[in-house]
C-alpha positions, -999 to 999 in steps of 0.1 A, spaced: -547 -276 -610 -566 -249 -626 -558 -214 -641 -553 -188 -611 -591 -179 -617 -601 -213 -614 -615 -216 -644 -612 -244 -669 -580 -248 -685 -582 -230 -723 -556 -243 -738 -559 -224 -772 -569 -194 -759 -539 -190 -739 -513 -203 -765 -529 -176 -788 -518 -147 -760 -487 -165 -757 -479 -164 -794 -487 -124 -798 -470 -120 -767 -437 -133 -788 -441 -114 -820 -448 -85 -799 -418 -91 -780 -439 -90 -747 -423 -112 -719 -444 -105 -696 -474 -119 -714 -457 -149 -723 -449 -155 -689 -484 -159 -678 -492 -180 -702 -465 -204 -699 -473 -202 -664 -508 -207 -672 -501 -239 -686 -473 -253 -668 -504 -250 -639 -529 -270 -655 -532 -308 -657 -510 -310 -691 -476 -335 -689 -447 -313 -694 -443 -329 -733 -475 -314 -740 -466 -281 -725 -435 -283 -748 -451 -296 -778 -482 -279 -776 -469 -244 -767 -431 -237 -773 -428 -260 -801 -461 -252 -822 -456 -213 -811 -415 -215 -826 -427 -231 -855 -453 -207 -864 -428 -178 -856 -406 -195 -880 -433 -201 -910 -438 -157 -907 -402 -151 -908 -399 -175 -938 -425 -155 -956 -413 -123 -948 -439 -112 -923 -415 -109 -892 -375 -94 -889 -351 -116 -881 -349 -98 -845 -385 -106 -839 -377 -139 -842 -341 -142 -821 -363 -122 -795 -394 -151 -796 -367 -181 -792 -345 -156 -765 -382 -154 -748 -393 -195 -748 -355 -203 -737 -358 -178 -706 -392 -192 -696 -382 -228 -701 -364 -226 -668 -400 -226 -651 -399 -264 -654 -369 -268 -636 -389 -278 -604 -409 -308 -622 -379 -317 -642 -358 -328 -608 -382 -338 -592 -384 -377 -601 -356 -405 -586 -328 -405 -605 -319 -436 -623 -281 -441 -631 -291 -438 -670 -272 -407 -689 -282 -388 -719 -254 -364 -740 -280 -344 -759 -266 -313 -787 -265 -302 -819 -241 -305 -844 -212 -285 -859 -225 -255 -878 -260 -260 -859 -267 -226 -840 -305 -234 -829 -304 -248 -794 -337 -248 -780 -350 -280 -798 -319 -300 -782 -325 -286 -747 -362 -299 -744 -347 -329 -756 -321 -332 -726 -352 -318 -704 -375 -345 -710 -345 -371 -703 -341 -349 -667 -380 -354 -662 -377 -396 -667 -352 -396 -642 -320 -395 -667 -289 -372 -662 -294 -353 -695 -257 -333 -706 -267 -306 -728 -239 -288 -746 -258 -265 -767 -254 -250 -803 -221 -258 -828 -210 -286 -808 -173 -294 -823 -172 -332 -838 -140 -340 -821 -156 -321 -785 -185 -345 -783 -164 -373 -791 -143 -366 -761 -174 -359 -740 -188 -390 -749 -155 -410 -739 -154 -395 -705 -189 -399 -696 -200 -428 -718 -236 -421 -719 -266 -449 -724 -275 -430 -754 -267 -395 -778 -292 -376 -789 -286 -352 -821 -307 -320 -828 -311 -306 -866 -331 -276 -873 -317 -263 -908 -320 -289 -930 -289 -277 -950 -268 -292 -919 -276 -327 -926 -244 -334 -940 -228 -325 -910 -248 -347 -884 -247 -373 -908 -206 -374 -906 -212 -365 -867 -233 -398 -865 -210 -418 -885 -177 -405 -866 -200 -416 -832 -208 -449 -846 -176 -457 -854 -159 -454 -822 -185 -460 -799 -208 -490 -825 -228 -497 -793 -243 -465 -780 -274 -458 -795 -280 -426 -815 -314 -405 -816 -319 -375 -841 -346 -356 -846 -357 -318 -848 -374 -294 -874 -352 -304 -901 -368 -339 -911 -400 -319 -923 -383 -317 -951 -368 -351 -957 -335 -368 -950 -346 -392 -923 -337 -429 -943 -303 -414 -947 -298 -409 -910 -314 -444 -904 -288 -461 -930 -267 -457 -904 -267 -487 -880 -281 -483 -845 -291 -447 -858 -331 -437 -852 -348 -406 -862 -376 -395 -843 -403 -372 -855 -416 -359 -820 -413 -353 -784 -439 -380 -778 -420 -409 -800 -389 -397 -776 -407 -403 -745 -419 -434 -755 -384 -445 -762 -372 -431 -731 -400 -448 -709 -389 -482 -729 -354 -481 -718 -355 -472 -682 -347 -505 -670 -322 -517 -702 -290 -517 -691 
């Protein structure tokens, strides 16, 4: 489907509005364009890679430099979590296959938004994706992941000076539960850390939304 003017999908045009539409704190703006894009032709990763995920981590770059306020940039991730609720239609809309996801971030971890597309993209395969947010308590998942015993955890690190703490998560998780596999991934491994995580056995760090899918997609029928 093309934009409403049926004209052909400009894919970096319209993530440029949609990026000044978040350090200008303009909703409406980026609600076109996310709109823009969820109409065209583009899979739901790319939609997430492409626009939330490239637009977060360029508002993150200007704050690190000093070129945005801290509000500017709780107000561009409040923004892209509101309008993520636009793909709610797609994300139900495939058979559901028996196969469960616990998806969250770790103890001390107050970004969110890179765990929920996780859990989304596990909705849009089919999975039943639980997402429990920011600061997840070690001894809370634990007891989430006994009641529901999920086919796999997925762990989300943004601030790389949390690795410690999803490391002890992943080891506390692999300790009780030594055959559920463990995903990580998130922001965080741009600046290292990832062979530590994969010491761990049955532990994998993934560096994008496309390597998740692909792992998703390869265990839909594992049991």
């Amino acid at each position: 489907m093309n934009s409403p003017t049926n004209q052909p999908f400009a894919g970096e045009e319209v993530y440029r509005r949609y990026l000044d539409g978040l350090l200008t704190n303009d909703r409406q703006q980026c609600r076109v364009s996310f709109q823009q894009w969820l109409e065209s032709q583009a899979e739901l990763r790319n939609l997430y890679e492409d626009l939330v995920q490239r637009s977060l981590y360029e508002v993150g770059d200007l704050w690190e430099r000093g070129k945005i306020s801290v509000a500017t940039e709780h107000l561009a991730t409040a923004i892209t979590e509101s309008l993520l609720n636009l793909t709610y239609p797609r994300l139900f809309a495939q058979p559901r296959l028996g196969k469960t996801a616990v998806v969250t971030s770790t103890a001390n971890e107050y970004h969110q938004l890179g765990a929920k597309m996780v859990a989304d993209l596990f909705e849009l395969h089919g999975w039943r994706g639980y997402f429990l947010g920011a600061n997840t308590p070690q001894g809370d998942l634990l007891g989430l992941i006994r009641e529901k015993r999920p086919d796999v955890v997925a762990l989300s690190l943004t601030v790389y000076f949390n690795l410690e703490s999803l490391l002890q998560t992943a080891a506390a998780i692999r300790a009780e539960f030594p055959a559920v596999p463990i995903l990580v991934g998130g922001q965080a491994f741009r600046w290292g850390g990832r062979e530590r995580v994969e010491s761990l056995p049955g532990v994998r760090c993934l560096a994008s939304l496309g390597e998740l899918e692909s792992w998703i997609k390869s265990h839909e029928h594992s049991r």
